[in-house]
MARZA-451502 format. One record per residue: residue number from 1; x, y, z of N, C-alpha, C in turn. Coordinates in steps of 0.1 Angstrom, whole numbers, plus 5000, padded with zeros to 4 digits. Example, Ala and Ser with C-alpha at 12.3 -4.5 7.8 and 13.67 -1.06 7.14 Angstrom:
+-------+------+------+------+------+------+------+------+------+------+
: kolmi :  n.x :  n.y :  n.z : ca.x : ca.y : ca.z :  c.x :  c.y :  c.z :
+-------+------+------+------+------+------+------+------+------+------+
:     1 : 5132 : 4943 : 5078 : 5123 : 4955 : 5078 : 5132 : 4967 : 5078 :
:     2 : 5128 : 4978 : 5071 : 5137 : 4989 : 5071 : 5129 : 5000 : 5079 :
+-------+------+------+------+------+------+------+------+------+------+
//
This chain:
+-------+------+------+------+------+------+------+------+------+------+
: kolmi :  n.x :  n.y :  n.z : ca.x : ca.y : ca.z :  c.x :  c.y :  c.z :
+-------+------+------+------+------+------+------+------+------+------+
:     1 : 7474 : 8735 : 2787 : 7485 : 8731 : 2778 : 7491 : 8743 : 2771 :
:     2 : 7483 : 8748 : 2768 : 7489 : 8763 : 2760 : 7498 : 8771 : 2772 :
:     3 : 7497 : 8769 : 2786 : 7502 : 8780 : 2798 : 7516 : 8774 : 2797 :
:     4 : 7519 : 8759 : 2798 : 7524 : 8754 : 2797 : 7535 : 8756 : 2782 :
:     5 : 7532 : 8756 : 2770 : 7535 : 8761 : 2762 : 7545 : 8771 : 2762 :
:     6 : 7537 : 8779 : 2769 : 7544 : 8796 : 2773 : 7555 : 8798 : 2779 :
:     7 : 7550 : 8790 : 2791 : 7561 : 8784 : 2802 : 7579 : 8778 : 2795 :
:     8 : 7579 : 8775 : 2784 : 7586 : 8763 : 2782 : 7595 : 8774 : 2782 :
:     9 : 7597 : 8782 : 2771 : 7612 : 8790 : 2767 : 7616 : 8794 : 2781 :
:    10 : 7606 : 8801 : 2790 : 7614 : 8807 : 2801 : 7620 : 8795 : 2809 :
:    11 : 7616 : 8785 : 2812 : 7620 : 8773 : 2819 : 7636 : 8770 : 2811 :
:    12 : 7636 : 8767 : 2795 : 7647 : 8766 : 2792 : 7660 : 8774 : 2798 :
:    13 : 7656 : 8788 : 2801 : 7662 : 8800 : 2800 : 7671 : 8801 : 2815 :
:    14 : 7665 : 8794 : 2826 : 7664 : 8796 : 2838 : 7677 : 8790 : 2840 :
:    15 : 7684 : 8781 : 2834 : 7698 : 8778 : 2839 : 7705 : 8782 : 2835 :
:    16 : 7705 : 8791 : 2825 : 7719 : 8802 : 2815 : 7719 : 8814 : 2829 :
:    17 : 7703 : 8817 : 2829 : 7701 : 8831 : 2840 : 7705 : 8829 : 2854 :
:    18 : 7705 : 8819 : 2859 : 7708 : 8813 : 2874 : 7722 : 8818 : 2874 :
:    19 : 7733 : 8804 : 2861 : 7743 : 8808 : 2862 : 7755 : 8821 : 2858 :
:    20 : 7747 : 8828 : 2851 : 7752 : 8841 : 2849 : 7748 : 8851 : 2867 :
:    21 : 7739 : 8849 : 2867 : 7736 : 8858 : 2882 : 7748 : 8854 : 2891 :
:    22 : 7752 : 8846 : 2890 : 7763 : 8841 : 2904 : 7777 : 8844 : 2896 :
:    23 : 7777 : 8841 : 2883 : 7791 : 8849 : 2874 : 7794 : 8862 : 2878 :
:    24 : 7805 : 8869 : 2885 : 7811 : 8882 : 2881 : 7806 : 8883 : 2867 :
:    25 : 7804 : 8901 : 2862 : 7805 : 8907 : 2852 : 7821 : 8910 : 2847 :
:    26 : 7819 : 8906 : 2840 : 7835 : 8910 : 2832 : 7835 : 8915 : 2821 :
:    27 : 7839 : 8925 : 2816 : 7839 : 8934 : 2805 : 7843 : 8923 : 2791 :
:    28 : 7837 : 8924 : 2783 : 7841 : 8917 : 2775 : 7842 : 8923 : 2763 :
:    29 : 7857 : 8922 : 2757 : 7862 : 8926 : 2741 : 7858 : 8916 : 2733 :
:    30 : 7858 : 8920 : 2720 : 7852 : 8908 : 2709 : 7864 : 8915 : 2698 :
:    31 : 7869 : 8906 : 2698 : 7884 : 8904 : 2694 : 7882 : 8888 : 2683 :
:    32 : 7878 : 8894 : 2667 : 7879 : 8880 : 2656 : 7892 : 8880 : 2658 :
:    33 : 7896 : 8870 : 2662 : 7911 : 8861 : 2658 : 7913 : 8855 : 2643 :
:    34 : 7896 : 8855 : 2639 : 7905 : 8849 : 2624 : 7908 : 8857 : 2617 :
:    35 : 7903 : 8874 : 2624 : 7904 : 8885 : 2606 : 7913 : 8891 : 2609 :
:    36 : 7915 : 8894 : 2628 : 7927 : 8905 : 2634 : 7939 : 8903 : 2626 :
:    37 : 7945 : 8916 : 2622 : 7957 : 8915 : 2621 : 7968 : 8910 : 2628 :
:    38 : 7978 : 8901 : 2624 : 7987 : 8890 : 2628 : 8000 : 8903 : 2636 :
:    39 : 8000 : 8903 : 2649 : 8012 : 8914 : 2653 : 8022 : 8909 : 2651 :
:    40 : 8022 : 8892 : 2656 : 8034 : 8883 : 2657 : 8034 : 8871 : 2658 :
:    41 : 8041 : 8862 : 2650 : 8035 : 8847 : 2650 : 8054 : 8839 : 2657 :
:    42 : 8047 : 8829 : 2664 : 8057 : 8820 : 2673 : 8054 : 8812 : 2665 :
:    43 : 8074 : 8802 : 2665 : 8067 : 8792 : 2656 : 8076 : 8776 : 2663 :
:    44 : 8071 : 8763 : 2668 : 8082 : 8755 : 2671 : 8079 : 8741 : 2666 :
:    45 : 8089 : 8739 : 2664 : 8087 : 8723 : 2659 : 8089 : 8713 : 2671 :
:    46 : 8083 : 8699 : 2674 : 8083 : 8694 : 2683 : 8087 : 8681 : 2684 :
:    47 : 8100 : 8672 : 2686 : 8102 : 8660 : 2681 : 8099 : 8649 : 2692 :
:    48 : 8093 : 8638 : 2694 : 8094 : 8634 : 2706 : 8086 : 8636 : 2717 :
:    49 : 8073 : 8642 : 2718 : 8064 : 8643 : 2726 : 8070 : 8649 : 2737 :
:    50 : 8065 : 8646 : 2752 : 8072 : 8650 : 2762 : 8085 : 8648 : 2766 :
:    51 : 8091 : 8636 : 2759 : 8105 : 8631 : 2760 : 8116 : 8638 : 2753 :
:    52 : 8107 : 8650 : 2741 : 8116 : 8651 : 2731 : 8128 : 8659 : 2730 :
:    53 : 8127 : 8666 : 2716 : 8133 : 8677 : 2714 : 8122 : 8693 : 2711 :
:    54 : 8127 : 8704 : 2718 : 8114 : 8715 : 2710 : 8127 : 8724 : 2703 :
:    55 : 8128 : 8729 : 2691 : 8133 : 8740 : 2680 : 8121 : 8753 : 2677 :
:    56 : 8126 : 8761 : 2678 : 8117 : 8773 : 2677 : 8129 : 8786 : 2666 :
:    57 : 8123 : 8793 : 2664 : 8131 : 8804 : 2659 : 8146 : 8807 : 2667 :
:    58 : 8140 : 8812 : 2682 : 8150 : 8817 : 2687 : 8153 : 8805 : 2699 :
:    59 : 8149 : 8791 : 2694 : 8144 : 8784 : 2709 : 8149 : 8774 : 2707 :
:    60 : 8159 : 8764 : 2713 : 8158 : 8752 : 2714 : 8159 : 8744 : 2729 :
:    61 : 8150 : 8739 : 2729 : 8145 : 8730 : 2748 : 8147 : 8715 : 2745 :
:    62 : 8153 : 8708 : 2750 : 8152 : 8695 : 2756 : 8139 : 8693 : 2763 :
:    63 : 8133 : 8681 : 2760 : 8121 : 8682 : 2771 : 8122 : 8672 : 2781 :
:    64 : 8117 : 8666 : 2792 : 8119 : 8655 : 2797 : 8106 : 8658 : 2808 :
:    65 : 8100 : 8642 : 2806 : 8092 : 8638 : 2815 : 8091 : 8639 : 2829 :
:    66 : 8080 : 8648 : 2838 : 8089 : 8654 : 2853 : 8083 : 8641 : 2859 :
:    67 : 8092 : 8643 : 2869 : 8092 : 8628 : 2877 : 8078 : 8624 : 2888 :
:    68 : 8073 : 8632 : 2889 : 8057 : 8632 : 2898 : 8049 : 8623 : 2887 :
:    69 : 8048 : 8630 : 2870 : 8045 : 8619 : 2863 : 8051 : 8602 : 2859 :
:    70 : 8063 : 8602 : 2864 : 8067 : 8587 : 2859 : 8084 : 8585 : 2850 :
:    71 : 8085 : 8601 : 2849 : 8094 : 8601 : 2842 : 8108 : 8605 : 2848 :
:    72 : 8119 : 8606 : 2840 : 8128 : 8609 : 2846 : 8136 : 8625 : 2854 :
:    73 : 8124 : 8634 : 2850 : 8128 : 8648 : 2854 : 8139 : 8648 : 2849 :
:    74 : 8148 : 8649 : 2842 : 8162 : 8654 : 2840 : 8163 : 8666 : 2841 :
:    75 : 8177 : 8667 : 2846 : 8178 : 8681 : 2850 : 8186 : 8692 : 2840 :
:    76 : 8179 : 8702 : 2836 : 8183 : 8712 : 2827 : 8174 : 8711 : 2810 :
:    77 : 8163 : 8700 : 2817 : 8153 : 8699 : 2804 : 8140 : 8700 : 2810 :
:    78 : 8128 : 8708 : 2805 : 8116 : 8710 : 2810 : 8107 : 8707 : 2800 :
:    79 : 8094 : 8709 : 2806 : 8080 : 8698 : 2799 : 8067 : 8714 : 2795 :
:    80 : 8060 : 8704 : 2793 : 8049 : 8715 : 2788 : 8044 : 8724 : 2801 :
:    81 : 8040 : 8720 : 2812 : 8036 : 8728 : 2820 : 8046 : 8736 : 2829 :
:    82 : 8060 : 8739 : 2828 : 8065 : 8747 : 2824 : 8068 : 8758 : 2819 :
:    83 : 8072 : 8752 : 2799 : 8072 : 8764 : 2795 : 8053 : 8773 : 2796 :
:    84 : 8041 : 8766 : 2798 : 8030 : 8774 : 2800 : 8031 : 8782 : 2807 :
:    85 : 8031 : 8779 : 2823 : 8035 : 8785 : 2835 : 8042 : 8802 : 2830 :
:    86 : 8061 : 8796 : 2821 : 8065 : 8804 : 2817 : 8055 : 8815 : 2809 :
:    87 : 8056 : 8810 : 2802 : 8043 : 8819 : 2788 : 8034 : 8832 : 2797 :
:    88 : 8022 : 8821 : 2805 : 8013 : 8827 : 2811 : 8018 : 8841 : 2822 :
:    89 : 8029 : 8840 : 2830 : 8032 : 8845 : 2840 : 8039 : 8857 : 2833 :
:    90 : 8042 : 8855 : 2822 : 8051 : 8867 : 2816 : 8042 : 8874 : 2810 :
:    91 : 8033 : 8870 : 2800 : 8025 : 8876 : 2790 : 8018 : 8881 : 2799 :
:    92 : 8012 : 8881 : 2812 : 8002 : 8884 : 2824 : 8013 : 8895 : 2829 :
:    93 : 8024 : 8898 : 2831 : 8029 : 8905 : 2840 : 8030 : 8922 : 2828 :
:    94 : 8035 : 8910 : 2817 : 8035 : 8927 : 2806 : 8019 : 8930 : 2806 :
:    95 : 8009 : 8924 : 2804 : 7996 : 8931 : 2808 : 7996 : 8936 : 2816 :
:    96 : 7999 : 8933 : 2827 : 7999 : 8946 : 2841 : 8005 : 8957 : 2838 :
:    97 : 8013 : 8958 : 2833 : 8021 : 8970 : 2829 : 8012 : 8977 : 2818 :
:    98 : 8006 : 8970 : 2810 : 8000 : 8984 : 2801 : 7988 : 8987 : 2809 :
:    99 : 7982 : 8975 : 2816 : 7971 : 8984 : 2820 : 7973 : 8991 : 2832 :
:   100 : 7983 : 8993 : 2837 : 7982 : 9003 : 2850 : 7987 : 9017 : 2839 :
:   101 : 7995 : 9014 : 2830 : 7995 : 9027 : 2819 : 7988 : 9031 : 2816 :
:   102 : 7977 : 9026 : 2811 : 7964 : 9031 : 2804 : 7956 : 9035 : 2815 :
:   103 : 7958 : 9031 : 2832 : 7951 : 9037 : 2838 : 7958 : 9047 : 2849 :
:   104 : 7968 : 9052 : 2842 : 7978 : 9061 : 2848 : 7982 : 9056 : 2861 :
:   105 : 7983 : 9044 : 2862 : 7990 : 9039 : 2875 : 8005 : 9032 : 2875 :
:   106 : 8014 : 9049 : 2886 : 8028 : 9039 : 2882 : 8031 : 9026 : 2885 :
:   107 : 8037 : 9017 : 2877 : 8044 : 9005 : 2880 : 8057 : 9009 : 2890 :
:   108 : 8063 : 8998 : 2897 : 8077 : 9003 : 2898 : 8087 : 8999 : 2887 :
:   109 : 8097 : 9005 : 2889 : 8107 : 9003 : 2874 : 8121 : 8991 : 2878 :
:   110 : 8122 : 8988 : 2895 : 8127 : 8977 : 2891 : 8121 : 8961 : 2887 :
:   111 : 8129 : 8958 : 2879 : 8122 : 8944 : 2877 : 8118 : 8938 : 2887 :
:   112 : 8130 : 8935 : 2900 : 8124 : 8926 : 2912 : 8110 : 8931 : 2922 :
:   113 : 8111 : 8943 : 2922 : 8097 : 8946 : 2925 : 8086 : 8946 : 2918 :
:   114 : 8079 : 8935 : 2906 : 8070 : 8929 : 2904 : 8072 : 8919 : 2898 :
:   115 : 8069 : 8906 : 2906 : 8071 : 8898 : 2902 : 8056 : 8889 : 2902 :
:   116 : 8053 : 8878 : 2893 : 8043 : 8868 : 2890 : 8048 : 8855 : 2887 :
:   117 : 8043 : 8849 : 2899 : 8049 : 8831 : 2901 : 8037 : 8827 : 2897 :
:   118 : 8041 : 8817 : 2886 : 8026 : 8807 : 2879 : 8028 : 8798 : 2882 :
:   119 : 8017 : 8784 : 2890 : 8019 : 8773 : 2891 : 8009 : 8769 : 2883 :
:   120 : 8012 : 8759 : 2873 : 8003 : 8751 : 2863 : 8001 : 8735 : 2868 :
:   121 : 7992 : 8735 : 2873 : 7987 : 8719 : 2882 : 7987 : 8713 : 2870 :
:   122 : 7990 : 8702 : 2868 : 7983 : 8690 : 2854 : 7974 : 8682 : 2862 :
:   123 : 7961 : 8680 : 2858 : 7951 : 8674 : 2867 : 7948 : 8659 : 2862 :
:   124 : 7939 : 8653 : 2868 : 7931 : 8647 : 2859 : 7932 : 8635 : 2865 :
:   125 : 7930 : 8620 : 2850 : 7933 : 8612 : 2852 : 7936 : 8602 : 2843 :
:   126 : 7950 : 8600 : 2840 : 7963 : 8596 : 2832 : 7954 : 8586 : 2821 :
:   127 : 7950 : 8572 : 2830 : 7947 : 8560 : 2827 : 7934 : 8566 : 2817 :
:   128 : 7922 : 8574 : 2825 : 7916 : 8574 : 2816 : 7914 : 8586 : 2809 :
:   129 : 7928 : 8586 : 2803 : 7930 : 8602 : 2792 : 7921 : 8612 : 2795 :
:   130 : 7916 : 8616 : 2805 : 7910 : 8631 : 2810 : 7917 : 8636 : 2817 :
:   131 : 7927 : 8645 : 2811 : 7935 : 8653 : 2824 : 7933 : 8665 : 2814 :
:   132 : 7938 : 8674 : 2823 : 7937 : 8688 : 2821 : 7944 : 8701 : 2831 :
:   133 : 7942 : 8716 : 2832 : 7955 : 8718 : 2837 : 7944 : 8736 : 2846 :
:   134 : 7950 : 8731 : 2857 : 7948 : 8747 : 2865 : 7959 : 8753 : 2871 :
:   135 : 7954 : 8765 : 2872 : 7970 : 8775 : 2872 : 7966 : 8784 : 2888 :
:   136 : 7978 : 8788 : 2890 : 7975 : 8791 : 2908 : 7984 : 8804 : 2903 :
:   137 : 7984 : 8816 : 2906 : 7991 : 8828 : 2900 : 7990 : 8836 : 2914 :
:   138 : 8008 : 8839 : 2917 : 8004 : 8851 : 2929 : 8016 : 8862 : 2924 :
:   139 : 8010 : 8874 : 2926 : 8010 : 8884 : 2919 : 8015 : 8898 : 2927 :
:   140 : 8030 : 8902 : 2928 : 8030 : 8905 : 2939 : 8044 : 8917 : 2934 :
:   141 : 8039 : 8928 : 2940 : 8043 : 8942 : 2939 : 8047 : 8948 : 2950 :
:   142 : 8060 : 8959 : 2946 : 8062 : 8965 : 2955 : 8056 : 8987 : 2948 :
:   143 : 8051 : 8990 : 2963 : 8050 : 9003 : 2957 : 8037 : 9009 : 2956 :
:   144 : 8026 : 8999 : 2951 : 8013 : 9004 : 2948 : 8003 : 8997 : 2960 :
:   145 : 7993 : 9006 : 2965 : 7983 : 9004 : 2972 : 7975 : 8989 : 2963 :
:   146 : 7974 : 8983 : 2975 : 7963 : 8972 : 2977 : 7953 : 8974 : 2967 :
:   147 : 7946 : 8982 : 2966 : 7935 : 8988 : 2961 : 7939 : 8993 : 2947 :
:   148 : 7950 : 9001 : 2943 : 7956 : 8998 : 2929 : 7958 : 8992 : 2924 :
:   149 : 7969 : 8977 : 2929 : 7971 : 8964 : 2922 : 7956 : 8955 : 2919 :
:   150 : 7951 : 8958 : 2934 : 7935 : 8947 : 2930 : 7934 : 8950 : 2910 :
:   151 : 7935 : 8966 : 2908 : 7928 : 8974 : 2897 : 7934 : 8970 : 2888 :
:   152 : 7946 : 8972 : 2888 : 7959 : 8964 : 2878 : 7953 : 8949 : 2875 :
:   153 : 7953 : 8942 : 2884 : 7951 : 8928 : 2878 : 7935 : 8925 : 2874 :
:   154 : 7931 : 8934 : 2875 : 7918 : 8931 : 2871 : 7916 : 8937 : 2860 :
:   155 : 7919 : 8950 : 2857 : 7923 : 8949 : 2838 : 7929 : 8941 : 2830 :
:   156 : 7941 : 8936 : 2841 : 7954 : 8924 : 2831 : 7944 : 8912 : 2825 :
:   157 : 7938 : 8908 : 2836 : 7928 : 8898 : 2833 : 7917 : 8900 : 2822 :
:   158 : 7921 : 8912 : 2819 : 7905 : 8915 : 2808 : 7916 : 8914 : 2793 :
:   159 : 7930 : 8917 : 2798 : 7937 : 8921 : 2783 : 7945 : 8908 : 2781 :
:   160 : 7950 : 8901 : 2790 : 7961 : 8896 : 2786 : 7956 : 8883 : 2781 :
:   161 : 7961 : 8879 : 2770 : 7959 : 8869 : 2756 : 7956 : 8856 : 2764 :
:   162 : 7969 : 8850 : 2777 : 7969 : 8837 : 2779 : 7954 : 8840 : 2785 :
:   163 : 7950 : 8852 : 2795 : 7940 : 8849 : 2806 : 7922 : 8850 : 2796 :
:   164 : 7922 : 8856 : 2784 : 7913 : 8855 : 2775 : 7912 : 8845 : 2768 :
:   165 : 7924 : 8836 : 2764 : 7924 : 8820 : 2754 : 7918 : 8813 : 2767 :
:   166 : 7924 : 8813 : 2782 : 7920 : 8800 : 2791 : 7906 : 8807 : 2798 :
:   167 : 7899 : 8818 : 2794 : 7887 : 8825 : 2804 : 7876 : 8811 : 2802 :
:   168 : 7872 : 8806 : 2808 : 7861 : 8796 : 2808 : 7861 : 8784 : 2806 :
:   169 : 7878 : 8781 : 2804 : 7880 : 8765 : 2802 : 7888 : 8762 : 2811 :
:   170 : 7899 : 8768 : 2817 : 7904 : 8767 : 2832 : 7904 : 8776 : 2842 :
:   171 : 7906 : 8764 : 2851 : 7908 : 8775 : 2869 : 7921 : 8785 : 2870 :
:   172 : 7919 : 8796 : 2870 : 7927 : 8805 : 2873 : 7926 : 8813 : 2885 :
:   173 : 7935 : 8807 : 2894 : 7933 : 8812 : 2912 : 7946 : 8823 : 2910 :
:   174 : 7944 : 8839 : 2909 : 7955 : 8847 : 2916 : 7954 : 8855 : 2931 :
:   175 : 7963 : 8851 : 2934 : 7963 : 8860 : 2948 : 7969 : 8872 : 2944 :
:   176 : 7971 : 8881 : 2953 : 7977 : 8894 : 2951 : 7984 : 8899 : 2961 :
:   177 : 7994 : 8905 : 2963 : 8004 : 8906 : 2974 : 8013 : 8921 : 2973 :
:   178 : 8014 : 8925 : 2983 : 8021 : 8938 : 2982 : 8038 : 8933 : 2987 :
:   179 : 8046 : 8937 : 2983 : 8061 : 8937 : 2987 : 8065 : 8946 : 2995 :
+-------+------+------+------+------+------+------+------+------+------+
//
């Protein structure tokens, strides 16, 4: 009874340890969000759910329901997994850029030679309110070795805000591609 005893904590322990062994290591920053200093705050009002209206500082969007869901897709108005898509693909691309800086790796300087297409899946299942959202990201450069970019996006993914807020709650699939 007592070996047994002994036994218990490591038994508990054995499915945190299993699944971290099969996890990549990933550097991890410890970044308080509640105490960091504020660099910049976005702000938008939302009227209307996915049908609505969005107002922001410098922002005003129409939204409309895309038509795979039920709705009417209107054209020249977009929905949430959109502007995310937007958000993530951009905020991820300016990460590339500081971290190939910080690791002395040139970028190229025209814009069309690096580009990052986000697709944001909405998953799930409607009826019974569990849906949720994975993103498919290809990542693709002209100029730098294979073996560079791998290096690029694998620091981006350590710095960039959207890929740190979604690290362990969504699927994030990037390919990598040379131009």
């Amino acid at each position: 009874m007592a070996a047994l005893r002994t036994l218990q904590p490591l038994a508990r322990q054995a499915p945190r340890l299993a699944s971290t062994a099969r996890a990549p290591m990933v550097a991890r920053r410890f970044l308080n969000t509640d105490t960091a200093p504020v660099l910049y705050s976005a702000h938008a009002k939302v009227v209307g759910a996915r049908t609505g209206h969005v107002e922001g500082d410098d922002l005003v969007i129409d939204l409309t329901m895309a038509k795979a869901l039920g709705g009417p897709g209107d054209a020249g108005k977009t929905n949430p997994e959109e502007l995310f898509a937007a958000g993530y693909g951009a905020c991820f691309q300016s990460a590339m850029n500081a971290a190939a800086m910080s690791m002395k790796i040139q970028m190229p300087e025209k814009k069309e030679d690096s580009i990052v297409e986000t697709t944001v899946h909405f998953v799930g299942d409607m009826k019974k309110l569990d849906m949720g959202i994975r993103v498919d990201m290809k990542v693709k450069v002209r100029g730098l070795e294979k073996s560079q970019l791998e290096k690029v996006v694998e620091k981006a993914q350590e710095v960039c805000p959207y890929s740190r807020a979604t690290r362990g709650n969504i699927t994030t699939n990037i390919e990598v591609e040379q131009l």
